[in-house]
C-alpha positions as CSV (number, residue, x, y, z in Angstrom):
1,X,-56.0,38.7,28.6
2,X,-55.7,42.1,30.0
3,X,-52.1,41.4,30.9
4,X,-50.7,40.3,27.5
5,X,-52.6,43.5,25.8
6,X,-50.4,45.4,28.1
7,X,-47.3,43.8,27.0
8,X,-48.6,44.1,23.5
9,X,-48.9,48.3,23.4
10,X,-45.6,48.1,25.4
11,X,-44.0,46.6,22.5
12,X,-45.4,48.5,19.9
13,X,-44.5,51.7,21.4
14,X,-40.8,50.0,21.7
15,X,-40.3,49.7,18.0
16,X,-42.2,53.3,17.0
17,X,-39.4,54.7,19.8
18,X,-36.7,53.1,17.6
19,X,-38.1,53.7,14.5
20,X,-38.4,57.7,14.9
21,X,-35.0,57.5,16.5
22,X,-33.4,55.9,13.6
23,X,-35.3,58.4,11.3
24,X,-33.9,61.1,12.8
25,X,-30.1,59.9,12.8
26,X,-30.7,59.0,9.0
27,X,-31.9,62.0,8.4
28,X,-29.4,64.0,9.9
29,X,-27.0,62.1,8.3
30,X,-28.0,63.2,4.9
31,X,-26.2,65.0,2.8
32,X,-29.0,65.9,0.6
33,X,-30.7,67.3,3.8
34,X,-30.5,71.0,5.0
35,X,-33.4,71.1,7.8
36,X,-31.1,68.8,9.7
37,X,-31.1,69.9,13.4
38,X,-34.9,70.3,12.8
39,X,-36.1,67.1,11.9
40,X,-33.7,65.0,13.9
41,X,-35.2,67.4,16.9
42,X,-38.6,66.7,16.3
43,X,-38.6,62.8,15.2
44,X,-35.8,62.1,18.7
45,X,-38.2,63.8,20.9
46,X,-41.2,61.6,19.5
47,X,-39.0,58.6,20.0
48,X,-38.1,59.3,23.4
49,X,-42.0,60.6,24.5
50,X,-42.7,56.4,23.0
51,X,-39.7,55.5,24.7
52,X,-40.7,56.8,28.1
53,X,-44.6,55.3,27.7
54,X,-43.2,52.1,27.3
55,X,-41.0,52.1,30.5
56,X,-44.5,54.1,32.3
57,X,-46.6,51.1,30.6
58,X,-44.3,48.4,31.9
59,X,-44.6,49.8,35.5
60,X,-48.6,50.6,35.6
61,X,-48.3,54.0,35.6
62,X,-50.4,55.7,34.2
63,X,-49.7,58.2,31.6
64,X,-52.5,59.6,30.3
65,X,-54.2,63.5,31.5
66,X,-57.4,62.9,33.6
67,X,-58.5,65.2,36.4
68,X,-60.6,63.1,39.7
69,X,-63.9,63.8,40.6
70,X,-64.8,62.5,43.9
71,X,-63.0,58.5,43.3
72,X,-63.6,58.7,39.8
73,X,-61.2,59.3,37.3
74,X,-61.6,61.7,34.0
75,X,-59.6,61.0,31.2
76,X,-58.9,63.8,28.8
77,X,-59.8,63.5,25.5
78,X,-59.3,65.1,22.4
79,X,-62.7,66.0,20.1
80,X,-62.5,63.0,18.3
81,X,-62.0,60.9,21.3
82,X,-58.5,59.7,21.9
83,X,-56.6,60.1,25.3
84,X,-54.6,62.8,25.8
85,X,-50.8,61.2,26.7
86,X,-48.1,63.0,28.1
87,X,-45.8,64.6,26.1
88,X,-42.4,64.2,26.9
89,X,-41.7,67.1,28.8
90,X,-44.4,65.7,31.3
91,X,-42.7,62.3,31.3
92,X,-39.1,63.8,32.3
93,X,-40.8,65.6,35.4
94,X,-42.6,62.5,36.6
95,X,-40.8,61.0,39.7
96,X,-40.5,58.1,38.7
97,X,-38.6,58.9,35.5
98,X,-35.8,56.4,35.0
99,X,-33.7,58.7,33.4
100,X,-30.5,60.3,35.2
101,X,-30.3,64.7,35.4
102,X,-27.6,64.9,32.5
103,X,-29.8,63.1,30.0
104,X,-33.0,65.0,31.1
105,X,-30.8,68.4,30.8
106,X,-30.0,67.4,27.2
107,X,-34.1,66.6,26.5
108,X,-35.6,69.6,28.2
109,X,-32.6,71.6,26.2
110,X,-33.8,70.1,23.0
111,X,-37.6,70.8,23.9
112,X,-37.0,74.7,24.3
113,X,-35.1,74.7,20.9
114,X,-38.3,72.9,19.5
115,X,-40.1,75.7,21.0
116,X,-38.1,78.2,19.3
117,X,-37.8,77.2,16.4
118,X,-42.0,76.4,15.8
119,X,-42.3,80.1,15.8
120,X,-39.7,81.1,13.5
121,X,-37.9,79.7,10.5
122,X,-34.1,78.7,11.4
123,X,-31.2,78.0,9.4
124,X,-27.7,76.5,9.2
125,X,-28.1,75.3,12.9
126,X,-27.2,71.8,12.8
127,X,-22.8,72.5,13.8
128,X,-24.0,75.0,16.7
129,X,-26.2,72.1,18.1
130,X,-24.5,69.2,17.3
131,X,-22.7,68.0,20.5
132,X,-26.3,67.6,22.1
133,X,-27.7,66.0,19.1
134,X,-24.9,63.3,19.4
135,X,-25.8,63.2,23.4
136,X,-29.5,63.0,22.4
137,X,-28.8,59.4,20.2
138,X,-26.2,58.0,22.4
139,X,-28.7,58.5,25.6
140,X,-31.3,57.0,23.5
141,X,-29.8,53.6,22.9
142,X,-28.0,53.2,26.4
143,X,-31.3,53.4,27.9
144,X,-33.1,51.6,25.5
145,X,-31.0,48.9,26.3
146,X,-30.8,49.4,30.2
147,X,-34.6,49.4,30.2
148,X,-35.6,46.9,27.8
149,X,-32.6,45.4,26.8
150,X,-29.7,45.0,24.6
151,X,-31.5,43.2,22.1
152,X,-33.0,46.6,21.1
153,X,-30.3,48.7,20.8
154,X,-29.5,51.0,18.0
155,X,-25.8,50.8,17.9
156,X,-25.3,48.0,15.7
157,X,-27.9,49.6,13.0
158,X,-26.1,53.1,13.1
159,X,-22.5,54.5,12.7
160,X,-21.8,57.5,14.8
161,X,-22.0,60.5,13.2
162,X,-18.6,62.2,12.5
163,X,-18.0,65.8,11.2
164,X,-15.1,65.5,8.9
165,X,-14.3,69.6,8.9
166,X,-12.6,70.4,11.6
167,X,-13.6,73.9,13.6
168,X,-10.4,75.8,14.7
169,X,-11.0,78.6,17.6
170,X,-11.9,81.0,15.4
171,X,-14.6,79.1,13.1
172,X,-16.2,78.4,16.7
173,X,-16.2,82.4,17.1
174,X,-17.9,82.6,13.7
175,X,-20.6,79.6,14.2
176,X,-21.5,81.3,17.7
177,X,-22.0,84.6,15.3
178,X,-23.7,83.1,12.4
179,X,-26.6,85.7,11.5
180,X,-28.7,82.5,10.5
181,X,-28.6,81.5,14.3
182,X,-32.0,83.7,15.5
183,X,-31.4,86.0,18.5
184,X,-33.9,83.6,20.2
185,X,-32.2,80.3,19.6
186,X,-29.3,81.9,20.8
187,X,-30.8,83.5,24.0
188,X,-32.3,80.4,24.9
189,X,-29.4,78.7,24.7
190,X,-27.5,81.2,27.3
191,X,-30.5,81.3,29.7
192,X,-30.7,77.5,29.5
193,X,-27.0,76.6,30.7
194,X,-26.8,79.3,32.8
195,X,-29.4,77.4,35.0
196,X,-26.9,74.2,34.4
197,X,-23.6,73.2,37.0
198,X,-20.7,73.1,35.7
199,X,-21.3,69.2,36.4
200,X,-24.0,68.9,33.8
201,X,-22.3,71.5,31.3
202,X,-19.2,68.8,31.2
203,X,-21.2,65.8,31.3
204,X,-21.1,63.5,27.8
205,X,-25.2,62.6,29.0
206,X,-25.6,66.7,28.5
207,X,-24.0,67.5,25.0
208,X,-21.1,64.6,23.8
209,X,-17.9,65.9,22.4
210,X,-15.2,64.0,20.4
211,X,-11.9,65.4,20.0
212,X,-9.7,64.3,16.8
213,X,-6.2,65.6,17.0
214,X,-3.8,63.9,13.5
215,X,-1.0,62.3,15.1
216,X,2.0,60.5,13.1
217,X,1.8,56.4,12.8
218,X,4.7,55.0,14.0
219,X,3.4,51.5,14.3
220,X,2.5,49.0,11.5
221,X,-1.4,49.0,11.3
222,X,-1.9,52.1,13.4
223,X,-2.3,54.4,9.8
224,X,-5.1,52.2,9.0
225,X,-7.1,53.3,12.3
226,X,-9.5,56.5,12.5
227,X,-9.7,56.4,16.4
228,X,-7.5,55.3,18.8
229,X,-8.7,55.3,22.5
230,X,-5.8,56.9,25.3
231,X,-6.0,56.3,28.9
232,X,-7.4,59.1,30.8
233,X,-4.5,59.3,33.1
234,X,-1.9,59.4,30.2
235,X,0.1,62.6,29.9
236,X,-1.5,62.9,26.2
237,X,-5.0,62.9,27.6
238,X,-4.3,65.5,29.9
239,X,-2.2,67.6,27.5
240,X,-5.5,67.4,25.1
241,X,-8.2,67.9,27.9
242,X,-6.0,71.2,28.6
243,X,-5.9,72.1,24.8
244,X,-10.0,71.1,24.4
245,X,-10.9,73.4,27.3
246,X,-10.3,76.3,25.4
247,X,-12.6,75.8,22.7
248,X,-15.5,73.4,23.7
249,X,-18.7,74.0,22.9
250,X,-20.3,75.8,26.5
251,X,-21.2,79.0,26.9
252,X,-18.1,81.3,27.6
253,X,-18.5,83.0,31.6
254,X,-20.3,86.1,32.0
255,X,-20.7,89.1,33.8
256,X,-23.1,92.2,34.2
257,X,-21.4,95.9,33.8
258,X,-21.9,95.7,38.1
259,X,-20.2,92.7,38.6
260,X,-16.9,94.3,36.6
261,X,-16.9,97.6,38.6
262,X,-16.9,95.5,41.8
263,X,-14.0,93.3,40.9
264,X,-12.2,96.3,40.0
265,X,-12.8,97.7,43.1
266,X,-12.0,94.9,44.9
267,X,-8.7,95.3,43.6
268,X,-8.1,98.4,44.8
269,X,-9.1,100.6,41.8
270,X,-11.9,102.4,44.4
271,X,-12.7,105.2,42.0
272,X,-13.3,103.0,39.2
273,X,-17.0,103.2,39.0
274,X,-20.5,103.0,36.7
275,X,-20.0,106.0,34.8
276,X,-16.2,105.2,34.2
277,X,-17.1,101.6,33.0
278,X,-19.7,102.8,30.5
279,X,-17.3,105.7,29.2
280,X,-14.5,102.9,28.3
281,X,-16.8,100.8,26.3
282,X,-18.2,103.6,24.1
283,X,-14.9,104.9,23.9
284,X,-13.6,101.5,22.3
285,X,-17.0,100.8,20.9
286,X,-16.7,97.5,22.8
287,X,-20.1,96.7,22.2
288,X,-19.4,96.1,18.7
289,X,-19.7,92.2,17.5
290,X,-16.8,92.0,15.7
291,X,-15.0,92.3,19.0
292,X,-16.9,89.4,20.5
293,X,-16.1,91.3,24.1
294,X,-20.5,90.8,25.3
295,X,-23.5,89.8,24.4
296,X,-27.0,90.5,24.4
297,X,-29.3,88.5,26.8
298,X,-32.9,89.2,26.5
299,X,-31.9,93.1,26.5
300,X,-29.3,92.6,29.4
301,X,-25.9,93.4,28.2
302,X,-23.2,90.8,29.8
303,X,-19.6,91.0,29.1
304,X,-17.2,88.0,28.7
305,X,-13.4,87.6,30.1
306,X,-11.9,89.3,26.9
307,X,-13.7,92.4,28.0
308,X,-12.7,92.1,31.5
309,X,-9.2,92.0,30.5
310,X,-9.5,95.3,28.7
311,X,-10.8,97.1,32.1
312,X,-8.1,95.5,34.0
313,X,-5.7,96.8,31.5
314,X,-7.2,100.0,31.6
315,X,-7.4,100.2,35.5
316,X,-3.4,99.1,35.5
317,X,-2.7,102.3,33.3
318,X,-4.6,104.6,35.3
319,X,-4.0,103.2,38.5
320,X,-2.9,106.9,39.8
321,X,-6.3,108.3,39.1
322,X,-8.5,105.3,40.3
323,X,-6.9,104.0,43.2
């Protein structure tokens, strides 16, 4: 009896998973919606936390808070008597989670922004987040599936969501300086991949990217396809890979005021120092955002490449007086 009770919960908390999941892809999908990124946010990380006491469920583990005393287990409890579960943060740092580092990545990124934005009201996020939103639902229904199996997957319920507008090099400038995009979703976000490798920055499981790049037919039936899949090894793949690394969606390389001097230095500019550095940028008020040349980190200044190139410049025209 005991064992088909288990199965039973298992279940249930099987289709809540995929219920909140679809809920939040409809939702996003919306075009009557504005409080996209939000909801889908909050509903996918209820569907996963189901999701992940299913798989816990199926293998006896137990999910629920308790604390021992002596041999005896005590369960948390709320005041009105239910168990405390774990919530889904908990679930992803148990040992046993089935899930592999990418996906988790994406999850623990997607807690922290739920973190942020319970504290202050956010708007016109949804492009900015978008490539880990896509992740979030295509992770979900590979390891539904994988777990529980195909019969349960999402992909045959739900089209993949596909952003018409294309963003050009400059619109991605714009989105990453969108006043509606709080200083602490954005400072998150850098903290948070900093701590990622490269590895887990490029991985699909992490944050899924599709390129779409017009091409001509020249075949009979190819003008009636949206998508058309290249080899990876063609030379048109690699030509677009090449193209696409300029403007995906990670966080551009930075460096600390220090970090500059010393590079300069290294390259034989010895008298470039501290004091020189900081009278360039206020002489080209390179601080300024419509330069894009830094950003502001939890009140750590970094710089980006653009900015580097400027000192190098600078360095190569003075070379007399700093080398």
């Amino acid at each position: 009896m005991a064992k088909k009770k288990l199965y039973s919960v298992k279940d249930e908390l099987i289709k809540k998973s995929r219920e909140a999941m679809m809920a939040s892809v409809q939702i996003y999908n919306n075009p009557n919606v504005t409080f996209k990124a939000e909801s889908f946010i909050t509903l996918a990380i209820i569907g996963w936390t189901y999701l992940l006491h299913a798989y816990y469920r199926q293998k006896k583990i137990d999910y629920r808070y308790y604390t021992v005393v002596g041999k005896v287990k005590r369960y948390d409890k709320t005041k009105y008597g239910a168990y405390k579960h774990w919530e889904l943060e908990r679930c992803l740092n148990e040992k046993n989670c089935p899930l592999d580092s990418e996906t988790i990545s994406n999850l623990k990124f997607l807690i922290g922004i739920r973190h942020e934005i319970e504290h202050q009201m956010t708007d016109k996020i949804d492009e900015y987040l978008s490539a880990k939103l896509q992740a979030c639902a295509i992770n979900f229904d590979f390891y539904i599936c994988k777990l529980f199996g195909k019969k349960y997957g999402l992909n045959k319920e739900l089209a993949l969501a596909i952003q018409f507008s294309p963003l050009s090099p400059t619109q991605q400038r714009e989105l990453k300086d969108n006043p509606h995009i709080t200083t602490n979703i954005k400072n998150f976000v850098v903290e948070y991949e900093e701590s990622l490798t490269d590895e887990a920055l490029k991985s699909s499981r992490y944050a899924y990217r599709v390129l779409f790049v017009p091409i001509n037919a020249k075949r009979q039936g190819q003008a009636d396809q949206v998508v058309e899949f290249i080899k990876s090894d063609s030379p048109l793949a690699e030509g677009m890979e090449k193209t696409y690394a300029l403007i995906k969606e990670t966080e551009k390389p930075k460096y600390r005021p220090g970090e500059i001097v010393k590079m300069m230095q290294d390259e034989g500019y010895k008298k470039f120092s501290i004091n020189k550095h900081t009278d360039l940028w206020k002489e080209k008020d390179a601080k300024n955002k419509k330069y894009a040349y830094g950003v502001s980190v939890s009140g750590s200044w970094y710089w980006y490449s653009n900015w580097l190139d400027v000192v190098r410049k600078h360095c190569e025209e003075n070379k007399d007086l700093l080398k």
